[in-house]
DSSP file (Angstrom, degrees, kcal/mol; ACC not computed):
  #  RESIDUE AA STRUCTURE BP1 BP2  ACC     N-H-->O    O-->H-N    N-H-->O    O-->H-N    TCO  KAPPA ALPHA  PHI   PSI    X-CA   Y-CA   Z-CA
    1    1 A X              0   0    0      0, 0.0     2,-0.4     0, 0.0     0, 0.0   0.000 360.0 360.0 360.0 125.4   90.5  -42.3 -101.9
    2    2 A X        -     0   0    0      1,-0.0     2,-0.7     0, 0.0     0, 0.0  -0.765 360.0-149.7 -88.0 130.3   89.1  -45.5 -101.0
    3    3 A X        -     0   0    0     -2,-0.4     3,-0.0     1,-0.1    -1,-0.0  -0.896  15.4-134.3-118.9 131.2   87.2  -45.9  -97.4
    4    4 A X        -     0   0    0     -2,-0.7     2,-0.9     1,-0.1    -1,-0.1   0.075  35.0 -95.6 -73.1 172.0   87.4  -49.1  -96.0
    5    5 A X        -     0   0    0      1,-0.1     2,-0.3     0, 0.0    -1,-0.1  -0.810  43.0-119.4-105.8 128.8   83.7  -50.3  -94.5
    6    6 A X        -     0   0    0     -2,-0.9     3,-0.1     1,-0.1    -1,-0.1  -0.497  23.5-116.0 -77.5 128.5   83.0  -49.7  -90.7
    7    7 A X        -     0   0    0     -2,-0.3     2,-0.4     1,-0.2    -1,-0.1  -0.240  22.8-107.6 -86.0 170.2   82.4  -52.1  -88.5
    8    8 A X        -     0   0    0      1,-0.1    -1,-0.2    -2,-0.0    -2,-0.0  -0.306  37.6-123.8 -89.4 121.0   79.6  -52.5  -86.7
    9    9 A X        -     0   0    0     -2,-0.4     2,-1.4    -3,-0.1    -1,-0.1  -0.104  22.6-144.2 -64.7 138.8   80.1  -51.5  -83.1
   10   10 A X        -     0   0    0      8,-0.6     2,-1.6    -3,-0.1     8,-0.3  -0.655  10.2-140.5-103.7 108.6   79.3  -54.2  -81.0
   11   11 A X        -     0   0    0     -2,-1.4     6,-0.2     6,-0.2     3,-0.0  -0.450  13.8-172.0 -98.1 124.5   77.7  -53.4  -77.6
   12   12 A X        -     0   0    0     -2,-1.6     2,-0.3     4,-0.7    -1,-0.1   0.604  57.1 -28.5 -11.7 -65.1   78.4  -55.1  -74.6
   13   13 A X  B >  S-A   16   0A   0      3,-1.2     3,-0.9     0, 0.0     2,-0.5  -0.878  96.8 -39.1 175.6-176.4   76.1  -54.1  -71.8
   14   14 A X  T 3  S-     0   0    0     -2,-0.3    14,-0.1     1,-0.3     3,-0.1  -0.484 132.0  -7.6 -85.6 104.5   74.1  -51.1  -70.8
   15   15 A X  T 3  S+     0   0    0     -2,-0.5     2,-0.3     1,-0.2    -1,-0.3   0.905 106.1 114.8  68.3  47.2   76.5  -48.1  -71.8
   16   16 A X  B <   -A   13   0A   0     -3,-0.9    -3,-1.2     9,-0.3    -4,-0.7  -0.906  43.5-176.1-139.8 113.4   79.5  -50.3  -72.6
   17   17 A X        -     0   0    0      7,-2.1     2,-0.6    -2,-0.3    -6,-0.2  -0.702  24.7-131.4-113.3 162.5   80.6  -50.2  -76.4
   18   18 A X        +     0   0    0     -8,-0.3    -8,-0.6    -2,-0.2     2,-0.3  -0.963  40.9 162.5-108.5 155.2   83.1  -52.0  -77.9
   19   19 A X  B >   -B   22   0B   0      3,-4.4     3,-0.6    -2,-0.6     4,-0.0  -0.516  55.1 -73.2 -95.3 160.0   85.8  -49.8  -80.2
   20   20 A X  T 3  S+     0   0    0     -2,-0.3     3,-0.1     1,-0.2    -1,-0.0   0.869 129.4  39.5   8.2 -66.9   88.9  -49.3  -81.9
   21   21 A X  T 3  S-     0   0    0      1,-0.3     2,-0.2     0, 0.0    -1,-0.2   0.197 116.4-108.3 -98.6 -10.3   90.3  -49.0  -78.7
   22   22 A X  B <  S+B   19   0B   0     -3,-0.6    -3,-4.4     2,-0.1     2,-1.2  -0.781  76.0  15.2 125.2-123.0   88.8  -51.0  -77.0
   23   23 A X        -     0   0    0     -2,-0.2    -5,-0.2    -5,-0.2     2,-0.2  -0.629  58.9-168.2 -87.3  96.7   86.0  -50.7  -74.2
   24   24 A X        -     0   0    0     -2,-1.2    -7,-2.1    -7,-0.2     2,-0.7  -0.584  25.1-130.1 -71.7 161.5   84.4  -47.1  -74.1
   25   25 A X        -     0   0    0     -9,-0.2    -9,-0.3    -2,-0.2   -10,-0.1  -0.923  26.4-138.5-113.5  75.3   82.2  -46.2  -71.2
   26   26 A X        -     0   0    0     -2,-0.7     2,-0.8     1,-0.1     0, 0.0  -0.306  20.5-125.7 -29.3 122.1   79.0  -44.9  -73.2
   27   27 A X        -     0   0    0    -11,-0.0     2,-0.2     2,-0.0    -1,-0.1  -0.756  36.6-168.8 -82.5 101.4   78.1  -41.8  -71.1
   28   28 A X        -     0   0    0     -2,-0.8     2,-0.6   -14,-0.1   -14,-0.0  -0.449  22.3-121.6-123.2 134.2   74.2  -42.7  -70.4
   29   29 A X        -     0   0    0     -2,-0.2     2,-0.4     3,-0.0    -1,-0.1  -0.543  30.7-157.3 -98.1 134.7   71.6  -40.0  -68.8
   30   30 A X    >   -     0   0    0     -2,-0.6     3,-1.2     1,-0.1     4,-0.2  -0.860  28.3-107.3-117.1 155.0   70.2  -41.5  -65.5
   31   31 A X  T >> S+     0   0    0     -2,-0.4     3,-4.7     1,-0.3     4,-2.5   0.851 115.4  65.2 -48.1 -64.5   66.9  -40.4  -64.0
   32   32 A X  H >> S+     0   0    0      1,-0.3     4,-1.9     2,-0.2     3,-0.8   0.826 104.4  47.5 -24.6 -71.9   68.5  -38.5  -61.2
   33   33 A X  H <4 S+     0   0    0     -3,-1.2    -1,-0.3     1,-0.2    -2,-0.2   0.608 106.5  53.8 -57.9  -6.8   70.0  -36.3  -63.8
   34   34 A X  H <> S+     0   0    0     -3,-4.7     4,-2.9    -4,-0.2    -1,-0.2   0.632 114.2  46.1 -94.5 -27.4   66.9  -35.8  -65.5
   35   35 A X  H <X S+     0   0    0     -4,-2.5     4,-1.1    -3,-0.8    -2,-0.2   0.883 109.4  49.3 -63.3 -37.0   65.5  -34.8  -62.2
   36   36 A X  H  < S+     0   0    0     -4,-1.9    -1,-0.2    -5,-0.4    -2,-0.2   0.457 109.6  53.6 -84.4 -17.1   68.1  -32.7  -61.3
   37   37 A X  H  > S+     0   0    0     -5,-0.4     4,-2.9     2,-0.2     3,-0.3   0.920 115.6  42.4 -76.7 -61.1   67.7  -31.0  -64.8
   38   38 A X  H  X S+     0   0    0     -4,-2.9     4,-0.6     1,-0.3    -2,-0.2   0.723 108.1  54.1 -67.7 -23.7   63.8  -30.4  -64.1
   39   39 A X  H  X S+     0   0    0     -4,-1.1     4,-1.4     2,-0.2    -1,-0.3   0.673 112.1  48.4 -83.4 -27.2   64.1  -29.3  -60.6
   40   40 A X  H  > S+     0   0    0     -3,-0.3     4,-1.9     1,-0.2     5,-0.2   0.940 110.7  54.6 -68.0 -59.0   66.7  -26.5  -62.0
   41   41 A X  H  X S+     0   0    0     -4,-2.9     4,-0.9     2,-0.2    -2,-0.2   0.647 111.1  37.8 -62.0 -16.0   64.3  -25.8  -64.6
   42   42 A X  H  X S+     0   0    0     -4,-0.6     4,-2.5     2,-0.2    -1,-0.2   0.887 120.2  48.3 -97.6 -49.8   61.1  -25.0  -62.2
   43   43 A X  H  X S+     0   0    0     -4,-1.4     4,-1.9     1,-0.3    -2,-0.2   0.806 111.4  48.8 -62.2 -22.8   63.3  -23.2  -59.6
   44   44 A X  H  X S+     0   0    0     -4,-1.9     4,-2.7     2,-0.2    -1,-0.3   0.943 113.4  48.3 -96.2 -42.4   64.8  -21.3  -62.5
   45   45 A X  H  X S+     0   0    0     -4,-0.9     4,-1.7     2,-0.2    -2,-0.2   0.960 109.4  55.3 -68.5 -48.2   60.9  -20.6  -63.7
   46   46 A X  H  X S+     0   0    0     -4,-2.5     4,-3.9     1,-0.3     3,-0.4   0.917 105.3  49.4 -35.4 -67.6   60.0  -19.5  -59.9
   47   47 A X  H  X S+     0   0    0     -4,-1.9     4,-2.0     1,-0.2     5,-0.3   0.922 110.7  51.4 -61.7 -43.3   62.6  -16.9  -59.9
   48   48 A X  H  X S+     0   0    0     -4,-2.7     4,-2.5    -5,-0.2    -1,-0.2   0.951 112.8  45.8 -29.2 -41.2   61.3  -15.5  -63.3
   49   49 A X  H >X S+     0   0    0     -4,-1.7     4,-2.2    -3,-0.4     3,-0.7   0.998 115.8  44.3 -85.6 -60.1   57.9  -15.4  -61.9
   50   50 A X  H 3X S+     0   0    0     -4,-3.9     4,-3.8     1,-0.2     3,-0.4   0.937 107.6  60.6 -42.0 -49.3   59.1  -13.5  -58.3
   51   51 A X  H 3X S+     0   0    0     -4,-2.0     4,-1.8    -5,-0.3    -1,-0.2   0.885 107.4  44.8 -63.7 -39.4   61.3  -11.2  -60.2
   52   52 A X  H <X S+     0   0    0     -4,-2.5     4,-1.9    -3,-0.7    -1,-0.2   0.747 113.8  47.1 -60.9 -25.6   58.1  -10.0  -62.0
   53   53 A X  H  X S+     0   0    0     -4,-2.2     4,-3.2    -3,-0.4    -2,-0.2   0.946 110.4  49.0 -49.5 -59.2   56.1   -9.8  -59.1
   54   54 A X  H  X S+     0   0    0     -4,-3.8     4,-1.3    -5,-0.3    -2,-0.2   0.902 117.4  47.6 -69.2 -37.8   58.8   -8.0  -57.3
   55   55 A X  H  X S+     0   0    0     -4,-1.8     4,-4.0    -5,-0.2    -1,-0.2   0.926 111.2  48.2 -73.6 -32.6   58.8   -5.7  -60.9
   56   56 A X  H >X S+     0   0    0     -4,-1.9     3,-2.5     1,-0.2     4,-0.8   0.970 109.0  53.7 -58.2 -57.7   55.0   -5.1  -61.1
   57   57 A X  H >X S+     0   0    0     -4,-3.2     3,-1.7     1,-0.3     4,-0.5   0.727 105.7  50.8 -30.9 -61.7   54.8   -4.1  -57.7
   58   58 A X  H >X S+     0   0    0     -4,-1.3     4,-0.7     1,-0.3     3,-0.5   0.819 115.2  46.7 -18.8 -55.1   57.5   -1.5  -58.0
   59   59 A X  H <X S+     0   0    0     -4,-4.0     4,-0.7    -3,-2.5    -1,-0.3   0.665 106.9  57.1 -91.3   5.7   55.5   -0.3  -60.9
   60   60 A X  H <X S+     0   0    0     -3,-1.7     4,-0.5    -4,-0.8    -1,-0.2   0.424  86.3  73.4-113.3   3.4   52.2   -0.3  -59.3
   61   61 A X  H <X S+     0   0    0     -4,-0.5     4,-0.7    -3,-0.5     3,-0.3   0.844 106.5  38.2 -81.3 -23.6   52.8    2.0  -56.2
   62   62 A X  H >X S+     0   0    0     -4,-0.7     4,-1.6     1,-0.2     3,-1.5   0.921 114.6  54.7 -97.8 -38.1   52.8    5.2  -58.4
   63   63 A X  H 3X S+     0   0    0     -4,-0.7     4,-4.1     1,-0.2    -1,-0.2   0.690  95.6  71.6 -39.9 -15.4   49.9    3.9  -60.7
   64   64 A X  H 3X S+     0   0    0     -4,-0.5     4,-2.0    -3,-0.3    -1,-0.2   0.857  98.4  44.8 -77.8 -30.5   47.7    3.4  -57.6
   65   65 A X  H <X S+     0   0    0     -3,-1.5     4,-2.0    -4,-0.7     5,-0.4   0.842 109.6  55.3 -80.1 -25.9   47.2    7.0  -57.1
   66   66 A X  H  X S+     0   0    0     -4,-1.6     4,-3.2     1,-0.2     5,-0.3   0.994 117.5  39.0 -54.6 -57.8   46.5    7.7  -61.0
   67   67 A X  H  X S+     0   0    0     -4,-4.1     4,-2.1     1,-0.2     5,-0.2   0.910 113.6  49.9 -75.5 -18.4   43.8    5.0  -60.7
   68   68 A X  H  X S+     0   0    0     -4,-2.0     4,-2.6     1,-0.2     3,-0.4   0.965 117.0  42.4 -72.6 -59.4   42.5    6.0  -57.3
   69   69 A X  H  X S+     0   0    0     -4,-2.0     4,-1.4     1,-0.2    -2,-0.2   0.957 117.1  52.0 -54.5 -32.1   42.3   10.2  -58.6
   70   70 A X  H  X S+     0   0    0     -4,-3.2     4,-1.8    -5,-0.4    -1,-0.2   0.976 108.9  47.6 -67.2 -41.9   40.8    8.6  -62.0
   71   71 A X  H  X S+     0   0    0     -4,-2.1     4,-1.7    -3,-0.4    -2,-0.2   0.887 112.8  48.8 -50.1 -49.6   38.1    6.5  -59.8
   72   72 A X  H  < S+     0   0    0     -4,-2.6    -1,-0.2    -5,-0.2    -2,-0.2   0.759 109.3  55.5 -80.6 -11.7   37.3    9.7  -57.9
   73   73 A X  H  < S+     0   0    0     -4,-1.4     3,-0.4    -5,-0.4    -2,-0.2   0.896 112.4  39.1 -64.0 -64.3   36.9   11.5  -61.4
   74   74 A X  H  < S+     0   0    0     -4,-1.8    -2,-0.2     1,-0.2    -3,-0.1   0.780  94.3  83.6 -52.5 -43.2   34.4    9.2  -62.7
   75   75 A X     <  +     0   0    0     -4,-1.7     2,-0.9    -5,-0.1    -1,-0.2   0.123  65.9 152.7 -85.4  18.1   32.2    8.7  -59.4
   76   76 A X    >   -     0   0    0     -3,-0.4     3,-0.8     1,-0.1     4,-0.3  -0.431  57.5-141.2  14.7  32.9   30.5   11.7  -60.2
   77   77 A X  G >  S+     0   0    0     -2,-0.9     3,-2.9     1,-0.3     2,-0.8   0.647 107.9  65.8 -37.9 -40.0   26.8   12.3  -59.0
   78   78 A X  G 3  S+     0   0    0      1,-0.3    -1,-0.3     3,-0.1    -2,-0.1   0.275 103.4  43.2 -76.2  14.1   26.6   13.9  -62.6
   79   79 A X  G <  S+     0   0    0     -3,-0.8     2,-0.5    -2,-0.8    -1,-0.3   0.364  92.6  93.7-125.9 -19.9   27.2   10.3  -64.4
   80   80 A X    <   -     0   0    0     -3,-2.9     4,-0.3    -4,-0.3    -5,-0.0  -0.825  67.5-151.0-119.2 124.7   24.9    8.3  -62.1
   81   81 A X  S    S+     0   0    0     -2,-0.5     2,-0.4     2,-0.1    -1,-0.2   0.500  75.5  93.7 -66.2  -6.3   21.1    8.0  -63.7
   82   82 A X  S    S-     0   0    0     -5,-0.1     2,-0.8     1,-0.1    -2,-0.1  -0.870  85.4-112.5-115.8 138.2   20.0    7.9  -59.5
   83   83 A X        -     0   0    0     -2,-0.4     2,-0.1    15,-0.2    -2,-0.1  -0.349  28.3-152.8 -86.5  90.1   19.0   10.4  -57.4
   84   84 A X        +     0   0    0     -2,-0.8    -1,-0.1    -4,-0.3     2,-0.0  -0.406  57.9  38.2 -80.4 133.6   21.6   10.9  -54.8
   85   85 A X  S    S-     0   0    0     -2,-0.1    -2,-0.0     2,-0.0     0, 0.0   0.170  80.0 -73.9 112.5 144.9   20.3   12.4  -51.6
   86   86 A X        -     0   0    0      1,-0.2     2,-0.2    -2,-0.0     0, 0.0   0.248  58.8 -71.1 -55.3 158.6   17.0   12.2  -49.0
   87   87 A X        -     0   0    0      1,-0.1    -1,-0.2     2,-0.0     4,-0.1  -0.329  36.0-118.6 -75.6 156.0   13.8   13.4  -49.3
   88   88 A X        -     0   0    0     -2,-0.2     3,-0.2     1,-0.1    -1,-0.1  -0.205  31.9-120.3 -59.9 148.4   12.6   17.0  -49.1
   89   89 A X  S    S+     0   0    0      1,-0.3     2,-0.4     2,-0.0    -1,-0.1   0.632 107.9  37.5 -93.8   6.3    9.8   17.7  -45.9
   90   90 A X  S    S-     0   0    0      2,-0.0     2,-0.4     0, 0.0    -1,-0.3  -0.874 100.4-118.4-143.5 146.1    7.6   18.6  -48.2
   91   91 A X        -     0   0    0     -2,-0.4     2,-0.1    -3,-0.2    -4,-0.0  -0.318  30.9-166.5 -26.9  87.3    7.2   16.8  -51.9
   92   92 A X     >  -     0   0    0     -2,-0.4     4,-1.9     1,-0.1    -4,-0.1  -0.647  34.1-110.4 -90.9 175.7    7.8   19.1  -54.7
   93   93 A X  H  > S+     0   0    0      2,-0.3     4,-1.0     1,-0.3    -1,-0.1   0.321 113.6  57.4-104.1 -21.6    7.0   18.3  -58.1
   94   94 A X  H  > S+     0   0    0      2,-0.2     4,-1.2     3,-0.1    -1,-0.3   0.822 114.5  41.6 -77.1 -47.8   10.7   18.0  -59.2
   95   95 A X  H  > S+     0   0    0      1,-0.2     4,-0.8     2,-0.2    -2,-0.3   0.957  99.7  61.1 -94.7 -54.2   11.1   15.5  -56.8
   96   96 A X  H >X>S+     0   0    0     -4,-1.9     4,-3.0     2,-0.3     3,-0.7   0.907 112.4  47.9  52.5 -87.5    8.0   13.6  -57.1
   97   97 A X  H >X5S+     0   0    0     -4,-1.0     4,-2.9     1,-0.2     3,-1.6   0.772 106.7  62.4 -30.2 -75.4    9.5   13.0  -61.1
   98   98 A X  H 3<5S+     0   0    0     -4,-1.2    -2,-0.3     1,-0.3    -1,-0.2   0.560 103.3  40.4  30.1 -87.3   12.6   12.2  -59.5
   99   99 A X  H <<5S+     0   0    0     -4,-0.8    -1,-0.3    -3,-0.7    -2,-0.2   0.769 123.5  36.7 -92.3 -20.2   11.4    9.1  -57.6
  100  100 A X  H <<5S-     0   0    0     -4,-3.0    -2,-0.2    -3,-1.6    -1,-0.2   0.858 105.9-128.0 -83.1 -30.5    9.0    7.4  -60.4
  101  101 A X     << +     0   0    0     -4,-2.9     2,-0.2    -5,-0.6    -3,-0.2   0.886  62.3 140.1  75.3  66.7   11.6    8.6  -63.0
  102  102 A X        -     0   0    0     -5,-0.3    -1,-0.3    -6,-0.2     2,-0.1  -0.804  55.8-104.9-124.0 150.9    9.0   10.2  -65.0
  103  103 A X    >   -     0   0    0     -2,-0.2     3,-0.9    -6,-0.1    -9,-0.0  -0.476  41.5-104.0 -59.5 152.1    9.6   14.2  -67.0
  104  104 A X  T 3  S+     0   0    0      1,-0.2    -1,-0.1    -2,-0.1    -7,-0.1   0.512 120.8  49.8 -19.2 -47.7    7.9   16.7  -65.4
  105  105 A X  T 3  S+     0   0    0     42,-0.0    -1,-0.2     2,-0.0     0, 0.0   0.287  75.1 145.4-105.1  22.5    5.2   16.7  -68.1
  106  106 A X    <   -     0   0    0     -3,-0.9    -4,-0.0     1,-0.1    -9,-0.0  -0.097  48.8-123.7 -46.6 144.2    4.7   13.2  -67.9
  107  107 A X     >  -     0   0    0     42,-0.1     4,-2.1    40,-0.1     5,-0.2  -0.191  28.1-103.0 -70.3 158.9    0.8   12.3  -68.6
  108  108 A X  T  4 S+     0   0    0      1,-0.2     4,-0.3     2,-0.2    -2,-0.1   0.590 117.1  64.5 -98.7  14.0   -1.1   10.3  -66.0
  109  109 A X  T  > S+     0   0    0      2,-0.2     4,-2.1     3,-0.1    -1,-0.2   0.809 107.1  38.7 -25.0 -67.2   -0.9    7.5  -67.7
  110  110 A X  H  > S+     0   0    0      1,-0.4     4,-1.7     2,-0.3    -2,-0.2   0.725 106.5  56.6 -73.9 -30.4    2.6    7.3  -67.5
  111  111 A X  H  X S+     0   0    0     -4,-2.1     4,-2.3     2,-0.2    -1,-0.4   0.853 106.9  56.9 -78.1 -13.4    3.1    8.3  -64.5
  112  112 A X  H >> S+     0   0    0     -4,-0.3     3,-0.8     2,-0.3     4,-0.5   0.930 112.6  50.4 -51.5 -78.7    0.3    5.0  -63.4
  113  113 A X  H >X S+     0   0    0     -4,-2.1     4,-1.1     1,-0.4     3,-0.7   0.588 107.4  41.8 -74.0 -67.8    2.6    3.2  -65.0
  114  114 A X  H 3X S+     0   0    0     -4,-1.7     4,-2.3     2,-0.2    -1,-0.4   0.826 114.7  57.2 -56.8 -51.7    5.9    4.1  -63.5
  115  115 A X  H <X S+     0   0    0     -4,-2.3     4,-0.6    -3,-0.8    -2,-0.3   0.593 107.0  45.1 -69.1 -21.9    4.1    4.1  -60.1
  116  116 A X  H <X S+     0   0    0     -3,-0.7     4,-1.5    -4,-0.5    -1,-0.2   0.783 116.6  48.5-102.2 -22.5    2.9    0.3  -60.4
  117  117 A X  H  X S+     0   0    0     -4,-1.1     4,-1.3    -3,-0.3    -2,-0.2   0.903 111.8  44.1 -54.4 -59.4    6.3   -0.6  -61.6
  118  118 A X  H >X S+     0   0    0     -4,-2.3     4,-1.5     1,-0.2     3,-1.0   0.992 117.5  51.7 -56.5 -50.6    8.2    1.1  -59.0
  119  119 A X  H 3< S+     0   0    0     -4,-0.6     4,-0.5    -5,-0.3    -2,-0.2   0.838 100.4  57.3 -56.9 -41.2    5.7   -0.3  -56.4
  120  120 A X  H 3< S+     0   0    0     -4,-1.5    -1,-0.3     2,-0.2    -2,-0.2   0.629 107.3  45.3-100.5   6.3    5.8   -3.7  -57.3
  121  121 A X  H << S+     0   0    0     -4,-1.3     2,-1.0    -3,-1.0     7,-0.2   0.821 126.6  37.3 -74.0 -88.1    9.7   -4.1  -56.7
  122  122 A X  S  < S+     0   0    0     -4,-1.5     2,-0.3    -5,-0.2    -2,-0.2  -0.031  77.6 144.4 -90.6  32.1    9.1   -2.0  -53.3
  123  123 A X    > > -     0   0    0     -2,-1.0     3,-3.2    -4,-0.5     5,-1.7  -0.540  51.2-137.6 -76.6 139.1    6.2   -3.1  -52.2
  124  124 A X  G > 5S+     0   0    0      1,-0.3     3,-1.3    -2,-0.3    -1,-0.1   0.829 106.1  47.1 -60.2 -38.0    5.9   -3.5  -48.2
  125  125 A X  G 3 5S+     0   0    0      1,-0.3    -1,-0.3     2,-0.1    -2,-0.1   0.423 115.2  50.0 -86.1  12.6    3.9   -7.3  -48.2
  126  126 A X  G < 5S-     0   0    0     -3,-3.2    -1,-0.3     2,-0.1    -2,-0.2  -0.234 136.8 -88.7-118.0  35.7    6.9   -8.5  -51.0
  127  127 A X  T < 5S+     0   0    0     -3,-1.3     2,-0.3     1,-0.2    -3,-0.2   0.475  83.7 140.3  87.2 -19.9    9.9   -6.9  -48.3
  128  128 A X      < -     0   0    0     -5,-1.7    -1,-0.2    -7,-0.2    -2,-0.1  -0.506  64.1 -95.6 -84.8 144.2    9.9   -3.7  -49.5
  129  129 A X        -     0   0    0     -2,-0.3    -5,-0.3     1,-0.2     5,-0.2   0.110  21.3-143.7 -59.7 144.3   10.3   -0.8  -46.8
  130  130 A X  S >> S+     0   0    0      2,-0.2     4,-2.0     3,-0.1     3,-0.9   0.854  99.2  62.6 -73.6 -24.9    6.8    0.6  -46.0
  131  131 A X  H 3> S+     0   0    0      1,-0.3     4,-3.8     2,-0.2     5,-0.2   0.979 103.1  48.9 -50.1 -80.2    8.7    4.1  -45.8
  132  132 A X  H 34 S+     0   0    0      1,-0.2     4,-0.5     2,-0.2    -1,-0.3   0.497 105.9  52.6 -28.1 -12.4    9.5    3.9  -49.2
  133  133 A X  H <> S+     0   0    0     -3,-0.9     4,-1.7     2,-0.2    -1,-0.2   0.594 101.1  62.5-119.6 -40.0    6.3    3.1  -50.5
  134  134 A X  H  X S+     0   0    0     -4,-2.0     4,-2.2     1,-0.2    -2,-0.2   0.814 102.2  53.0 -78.0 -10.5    4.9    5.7  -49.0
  135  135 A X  H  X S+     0   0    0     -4,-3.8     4,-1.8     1,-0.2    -1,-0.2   0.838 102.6  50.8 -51.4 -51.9    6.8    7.7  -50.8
  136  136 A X  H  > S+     0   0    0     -4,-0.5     4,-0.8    -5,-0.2    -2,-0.2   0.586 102.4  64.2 -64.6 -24.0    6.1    6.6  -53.9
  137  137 A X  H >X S+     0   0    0     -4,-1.7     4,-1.9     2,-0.2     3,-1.9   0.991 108.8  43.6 -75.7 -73.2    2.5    7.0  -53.1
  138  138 A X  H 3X S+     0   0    0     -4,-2.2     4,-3.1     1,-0.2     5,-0.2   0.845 106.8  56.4  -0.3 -81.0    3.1   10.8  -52.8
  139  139 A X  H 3X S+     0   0    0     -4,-1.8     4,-1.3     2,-0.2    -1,-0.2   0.788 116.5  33.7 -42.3 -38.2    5.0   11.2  -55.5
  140  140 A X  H <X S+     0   0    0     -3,-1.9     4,-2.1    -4,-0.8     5,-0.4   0.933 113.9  56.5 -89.4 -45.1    2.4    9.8  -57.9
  141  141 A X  H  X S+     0   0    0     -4,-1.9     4,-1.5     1,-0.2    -2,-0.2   0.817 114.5  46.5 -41.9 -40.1   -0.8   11.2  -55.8
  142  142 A X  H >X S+     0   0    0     -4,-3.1     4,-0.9    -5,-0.2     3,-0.7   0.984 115.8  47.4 -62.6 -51.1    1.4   14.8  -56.5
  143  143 A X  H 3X S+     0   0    0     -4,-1.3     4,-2.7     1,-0.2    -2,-0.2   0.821 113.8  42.1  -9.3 -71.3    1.9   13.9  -60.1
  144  144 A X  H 3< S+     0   0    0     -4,-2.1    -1,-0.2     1,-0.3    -2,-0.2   0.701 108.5  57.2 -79.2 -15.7   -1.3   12.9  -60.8
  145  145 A X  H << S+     0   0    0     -4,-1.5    -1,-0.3    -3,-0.7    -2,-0.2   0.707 114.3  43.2 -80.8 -21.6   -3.2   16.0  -58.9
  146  146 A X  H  < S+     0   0    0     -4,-0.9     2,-0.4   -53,-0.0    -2,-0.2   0.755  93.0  94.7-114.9 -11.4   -1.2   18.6  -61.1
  147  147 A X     <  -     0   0    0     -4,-2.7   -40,-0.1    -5,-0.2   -42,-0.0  -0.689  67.3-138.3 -97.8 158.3   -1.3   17.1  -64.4
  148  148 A X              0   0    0     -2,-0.4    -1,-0.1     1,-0.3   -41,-0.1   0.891 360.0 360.0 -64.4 -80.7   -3.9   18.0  -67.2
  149  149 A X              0   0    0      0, 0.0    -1,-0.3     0, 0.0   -42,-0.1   0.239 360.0 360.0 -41.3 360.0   -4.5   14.6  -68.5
């Protein structure tokens, strides 16, 4: 079978061909519709994105009490390295470590050490409370009166 050679379609004007058949109407995509395409497409993305909102939410009222009882689980005193609670009315020797964050058998070296450190974060003429400091002055003066070295 022999196939004749096609001729070359001749156009006209903007979305006017001619054919066969005469004049077809090329069907031609006009900005409006491409607008109208994209404006479908963002509203169609919105409602994805609400309809996941609206699903997380849903799933995050019973998860809020897991994480709040997990939060109150963790928040411990027995996890936090600082010494929760006021002072004693009179020093002891426990507590005295305590507030330089020195052992018990610390040397008096160390506690000097720990005592100019702590001081010079909370000292009263750099902002730090003069109550406080005189704490810390306690705490090493006990320190240093009961150990050997």
């Amino acid at each position: 079978m022999l196939l004749a050679p096609r001729r070359p379609q001749r156009l006209l004007g903007p979305g006017v061909r001619a054919g066969r058949r005469g004049f077809v109407e090329k069907p031609m995509v006009k900005d409006e519709d491409r607008r109208a395409r994209s404006l479908i497409a963002v509203g169609l993305g919105v409602a994805a994105f609400a309809f996941a909102g609206r699903f997380a939410f849903h799933i995050w009222k019973p998860l809020e009490q897991v994480i709040t009882e997990t939060a109150k689980k963790i928040a411990t005193p027995s996890l936090s390295s600082y010494y929760k609670g006021g002072f004693e009315q009179k020093m002891s020797r426990r507590e005295a470590s305590l507030i330089l964050g020195v052992s018990l058998s610390a040397g008096k070296a160390k506690v000097r050490t720990a005592h100019r450190r702590i001081m010079i974060l909370n000292h009263p003429d750099k902002g730090g409370s003069p109550y406080l400091a005189t704490k810390i002055n306690e705490a090493k003066d006990l320190l240093e009166a009961t150990t050997k070295q």
